[in-house]
N, C-alpha and C positions, 0 to 999 in steps of 0.2 A: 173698469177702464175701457177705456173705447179706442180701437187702433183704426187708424184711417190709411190708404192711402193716398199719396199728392198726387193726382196727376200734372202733365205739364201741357198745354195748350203751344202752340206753336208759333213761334216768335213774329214779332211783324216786322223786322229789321234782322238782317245777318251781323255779326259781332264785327268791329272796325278793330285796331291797337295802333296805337299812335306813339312812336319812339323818339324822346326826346334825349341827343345829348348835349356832347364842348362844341359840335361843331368843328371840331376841333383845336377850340381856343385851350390853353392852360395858363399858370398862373396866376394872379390878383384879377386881372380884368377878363369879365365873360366874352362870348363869341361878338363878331360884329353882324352887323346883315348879311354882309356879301358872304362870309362866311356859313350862314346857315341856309340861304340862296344857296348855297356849293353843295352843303352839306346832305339837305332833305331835295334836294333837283332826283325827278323820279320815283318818290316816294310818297304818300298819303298825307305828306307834308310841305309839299313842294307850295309855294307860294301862299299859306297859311300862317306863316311865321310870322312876326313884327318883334323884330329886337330894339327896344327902349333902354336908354340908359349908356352902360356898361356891358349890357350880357343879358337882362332879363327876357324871355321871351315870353311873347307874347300871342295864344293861341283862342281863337272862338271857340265856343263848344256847337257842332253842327246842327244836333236832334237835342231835344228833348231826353228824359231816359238817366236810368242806373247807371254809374260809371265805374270802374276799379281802378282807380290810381295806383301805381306801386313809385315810391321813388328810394334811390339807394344813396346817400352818402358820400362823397370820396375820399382818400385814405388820406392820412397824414405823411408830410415830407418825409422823406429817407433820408440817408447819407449815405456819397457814394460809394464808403468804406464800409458799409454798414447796412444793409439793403433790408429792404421788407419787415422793417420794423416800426416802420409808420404807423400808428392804430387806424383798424378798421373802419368804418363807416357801414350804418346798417342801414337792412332793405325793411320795409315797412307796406304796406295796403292798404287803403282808407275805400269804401264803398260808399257812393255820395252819390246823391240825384244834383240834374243839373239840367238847368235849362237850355236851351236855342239861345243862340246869340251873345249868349252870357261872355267876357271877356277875362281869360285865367293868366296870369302870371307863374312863366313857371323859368327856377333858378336850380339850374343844373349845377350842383357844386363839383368843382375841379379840386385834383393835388393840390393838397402844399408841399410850397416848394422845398429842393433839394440845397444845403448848405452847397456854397460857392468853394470849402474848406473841403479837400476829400481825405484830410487826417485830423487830428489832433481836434480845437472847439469849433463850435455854429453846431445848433440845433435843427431840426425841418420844421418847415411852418405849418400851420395848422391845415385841414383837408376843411373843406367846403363844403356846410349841409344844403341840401336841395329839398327846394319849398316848391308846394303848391299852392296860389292862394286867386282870392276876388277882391278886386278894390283895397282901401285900406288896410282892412279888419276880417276878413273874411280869409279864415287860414284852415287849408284843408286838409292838411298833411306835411310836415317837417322831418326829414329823416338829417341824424346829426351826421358831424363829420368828425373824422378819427385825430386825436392829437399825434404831433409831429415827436418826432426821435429827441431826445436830450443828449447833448453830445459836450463833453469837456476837458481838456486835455487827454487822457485817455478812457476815463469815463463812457459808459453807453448805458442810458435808461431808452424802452422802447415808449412809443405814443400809446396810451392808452384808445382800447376801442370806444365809439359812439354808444350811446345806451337808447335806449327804449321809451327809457320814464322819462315826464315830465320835468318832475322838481329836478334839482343837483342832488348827487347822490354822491359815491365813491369814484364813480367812473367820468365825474366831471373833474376829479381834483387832479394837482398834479399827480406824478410815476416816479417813484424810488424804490426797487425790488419790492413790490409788491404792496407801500407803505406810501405814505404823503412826506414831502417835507416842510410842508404848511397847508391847513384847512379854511377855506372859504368857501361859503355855503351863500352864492347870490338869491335873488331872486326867482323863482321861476319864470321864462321867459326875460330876462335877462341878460346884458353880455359876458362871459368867463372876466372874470379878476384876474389878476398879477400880483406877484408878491409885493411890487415897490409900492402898488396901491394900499393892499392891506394888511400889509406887515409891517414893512421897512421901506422908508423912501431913497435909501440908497439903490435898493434893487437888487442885489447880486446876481448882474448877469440876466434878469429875468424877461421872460418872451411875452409876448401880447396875449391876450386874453381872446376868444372866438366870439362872434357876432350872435347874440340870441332875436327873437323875433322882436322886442322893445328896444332894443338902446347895442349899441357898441360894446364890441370888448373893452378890456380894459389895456392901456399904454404898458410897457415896462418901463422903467424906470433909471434904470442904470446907463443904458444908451439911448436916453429920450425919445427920439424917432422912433422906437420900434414897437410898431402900431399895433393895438389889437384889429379883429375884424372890425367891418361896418355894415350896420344893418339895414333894412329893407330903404328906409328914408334918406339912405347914404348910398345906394345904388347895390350894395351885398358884395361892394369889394373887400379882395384878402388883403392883411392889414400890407402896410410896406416895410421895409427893412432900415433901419439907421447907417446910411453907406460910411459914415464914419469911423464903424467898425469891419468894414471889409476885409477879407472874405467870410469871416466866422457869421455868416448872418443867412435869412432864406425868406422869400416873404410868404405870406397866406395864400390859401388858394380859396379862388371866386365862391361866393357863398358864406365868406363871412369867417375865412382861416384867420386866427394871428399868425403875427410875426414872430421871427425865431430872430435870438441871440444865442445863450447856451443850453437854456430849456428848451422844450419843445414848444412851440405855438399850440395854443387852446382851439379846438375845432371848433367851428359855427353849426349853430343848433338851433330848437327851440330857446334852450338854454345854453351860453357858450362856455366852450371847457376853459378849465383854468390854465394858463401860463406856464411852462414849466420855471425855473433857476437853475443857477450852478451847485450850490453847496454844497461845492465838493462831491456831487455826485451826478448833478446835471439829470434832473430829470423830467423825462417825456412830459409833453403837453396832453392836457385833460381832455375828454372826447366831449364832441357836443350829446344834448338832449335831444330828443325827437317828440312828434306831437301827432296824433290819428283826430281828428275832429269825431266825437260823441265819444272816445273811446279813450277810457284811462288807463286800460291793460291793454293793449296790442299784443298780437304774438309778435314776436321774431322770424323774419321771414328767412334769414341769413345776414350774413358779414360782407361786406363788397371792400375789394379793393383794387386799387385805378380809379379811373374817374368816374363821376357819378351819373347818375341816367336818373329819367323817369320817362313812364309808362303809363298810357293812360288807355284803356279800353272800354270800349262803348259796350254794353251788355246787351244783347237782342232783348226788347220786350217780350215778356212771356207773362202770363197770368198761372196763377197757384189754382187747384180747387180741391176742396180736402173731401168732397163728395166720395163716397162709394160707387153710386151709378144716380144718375134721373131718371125721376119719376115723368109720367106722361104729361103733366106740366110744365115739365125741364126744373120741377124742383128738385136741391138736393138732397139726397135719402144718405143716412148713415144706417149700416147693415145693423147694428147693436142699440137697446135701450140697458142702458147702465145711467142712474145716476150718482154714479161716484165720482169723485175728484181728486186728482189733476188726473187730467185727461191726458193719452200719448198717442202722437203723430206723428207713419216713419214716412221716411220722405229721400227720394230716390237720387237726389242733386244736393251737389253744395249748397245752403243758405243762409242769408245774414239773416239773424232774429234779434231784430234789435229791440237793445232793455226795455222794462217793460211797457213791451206791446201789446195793444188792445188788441181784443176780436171780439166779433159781434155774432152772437148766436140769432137764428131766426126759427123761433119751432110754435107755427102755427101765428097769432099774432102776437106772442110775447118776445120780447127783445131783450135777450139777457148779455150782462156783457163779460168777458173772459179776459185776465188779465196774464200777460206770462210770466211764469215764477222761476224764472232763471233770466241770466243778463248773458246770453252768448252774445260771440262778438265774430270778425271773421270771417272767411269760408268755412263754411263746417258740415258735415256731413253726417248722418244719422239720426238719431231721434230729440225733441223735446217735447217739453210736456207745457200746458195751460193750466191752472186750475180756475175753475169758476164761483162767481160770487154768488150762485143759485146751481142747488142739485139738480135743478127740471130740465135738462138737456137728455133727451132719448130719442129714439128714433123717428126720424122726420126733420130730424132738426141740421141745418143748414151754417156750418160755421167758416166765417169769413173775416179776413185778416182788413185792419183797418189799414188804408192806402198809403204805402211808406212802411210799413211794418216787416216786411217780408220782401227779401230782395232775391233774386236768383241768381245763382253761380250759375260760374263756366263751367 
């Protein structure tokens, strides 16, 4: 086995981080201009912005270059009787190359809102997940948002947190101590259901469903008006509330919240959470899905809650080289002839090693190629290994990461 050290060559760009939030807007509709004019005046943002729609903003990408996106979630509605029981919204990281000029869409999901009711029913409405994306189709990170409070005569189920995966899972359904009171399992990338949907179309009491990145939540039922989210092609407002039922009511927040009646609103996600109902025990709305582009395990970076942010940082260019030292031809020498495999290379810095990644052996004129036998994902620090598809790698031999394959941390 052959140990290398990385060296790191010296960036040709100093690192930028670009902090997107509300603006200071909250509820159903995102910021306005004049508002993020206010907001980023002074900042590395200042007159970069273009807010489209509702709230979307809209940001160039300056250079060229690796970028680290981080975006977090916002929590689900409370009650004023009943504080911090909104689920969480999670923080996520996605590393993505990106060109000059390129034009990002990015939707900072806000609170859902707090019941107008500060005792007895009204649920909070769903929390708003926050997207990065290009164009139509081009979706580069989705962190869900947390489902809102179930709240019913004296009843209290909390919102379920946002989750990580993809598909619906547990943490997109509705909250009753620990259990469901109805399972729907949509789509992935889909809007959250309601029980009047897919149960019963009287409804009992049930809240809107959260916005996933194809279609709309889903309506409750019982008080007709009360909206799930709306998705990207509906500008990612939080659903609205059915004033009919006033006060027991709370709408979504920006990103794609449902609406609350006695359940909690389904937060907007990849995939959106489910709705909560009454049944007698009123509970929390289901959190949304989250999405990392290339990446179907993400870690968990944390739980966010308040409203959501994103983060985008430009990563100074820097070049890898797994050289030992040069030779007088500025070739690169590896101090060992070992031909056994997988080879390990420790490496001094965080880096993404994306699944597998090719490299290219150069030893003399043969060109061997190396493929990596692990799918890290990440910042990550420490060692991996290559194995290659020929033992003839020894000394002299020059091994180089195909372009896109190796990204550098901060």
């Amino acid at each position: 086995m052959i140990t290398v050290t990385a060296l790191m060559l010296s960036g040709l760009a100093s690192a930028q981080t670009y902090e997107f939030n509300t603006c200071g807007a909250s509820g159903r509709f995102g910021p306005s201009q004049s508002q993020c004019d206010s907001a980023y005046s002074g900042t590395n943002l200042e007159a970069e912005v273009n807010v489209v729609g509702e709230g979307i903003q809209e940001w160039t990408v300056p250079e060229d270059g690796e970028y680290r996106i981080t975006a977090a979630g916002a929590q689900g509605g409370d009650k004023p009787d009943y504080q911090n029981n909104g689920g969480r919204g999670v923080v996520l990281t996605a590393n993505v190359s990106l060109q000059k000029d390129k034009t990002l869409s990015v939707v900072v999901g806000q609170e859902g809102g707090q019941s107008q009711s500060s005792d007895s029913s009204g649920g909070g409405g769903g929390g708003g997940g926050s997207f990065v994306y290009a164009g139509e189709n081009k979706l580069y990170i989705a962190s869900g948002g947390g489902g809102g409070i179930g709240a019913g005569n004296a009843k209290r189920n909390p919102g379920r947190d946002a989750s990580i995966e993809r598909s619906p899972g547990i943490a997109q359904q509705d909250y009753n101590s620990g259990q469901t009171t109805y399972t729907s399992y949509v789509q992935a990338g889909e809007g959250g259901d309601s029980y009047g949907n897919c149960c019963e179309s009287a409804g009992d009491y049930d809240s809107g469903g959260g916005a996933g990145w194809n279609s709309d939540g889903r309506d409750g039922t019982h008080w007709p008006d009360t909206e799930g989210g709306y998705t990207r092609t509906n500008g990612w407002l939080g659903g609205d509330y059915d004033i009919d039922r006033s006060p027991y009511i709370a709408r979504g927040g920006f990103g794609g919240g449902g609406a609350a009646s006695d359940g909690g609103g389904g937060g907007g996600g990849y995939t959106g959470g489910n709705g909560g109902r009454w049944a007698r025990v009123a509970s929390g709305g289901g959190g949304g899905t989250s999405y990392v582009i290339g990446n179907r395990d993400p870690q968990l970076k944390d739980y966010n809650t308040g409203q959501g942010y994103v983060r985008i940082e430009y990563l100074a260019k820097e070049e890898i080289n797994f050289c030992d030292f040069r030779g007088p031809f500025n070739e690169c020498i590896m101090n060992q002839t070992n031909s056994l495999s997988p080879r390990q290379f420790n490496v001094s810095r965080p880096l993404l090693v994306r699944p597998d990644a090719v490299f290219t052996a150069f030893s003399g004129r043969s060109i061997l190629n190396v493929t990596n036998s692990t799918s890290l994902s990440g910042s990550w620090r420490g060692e991996f290994t290559v194995k290659t598809e020929s033992p003839e790698i020894g000394a002299g031999t020059r091994l180089e990461p195909r372009n896109g394959d190796i990204v550098i941390g901060g």
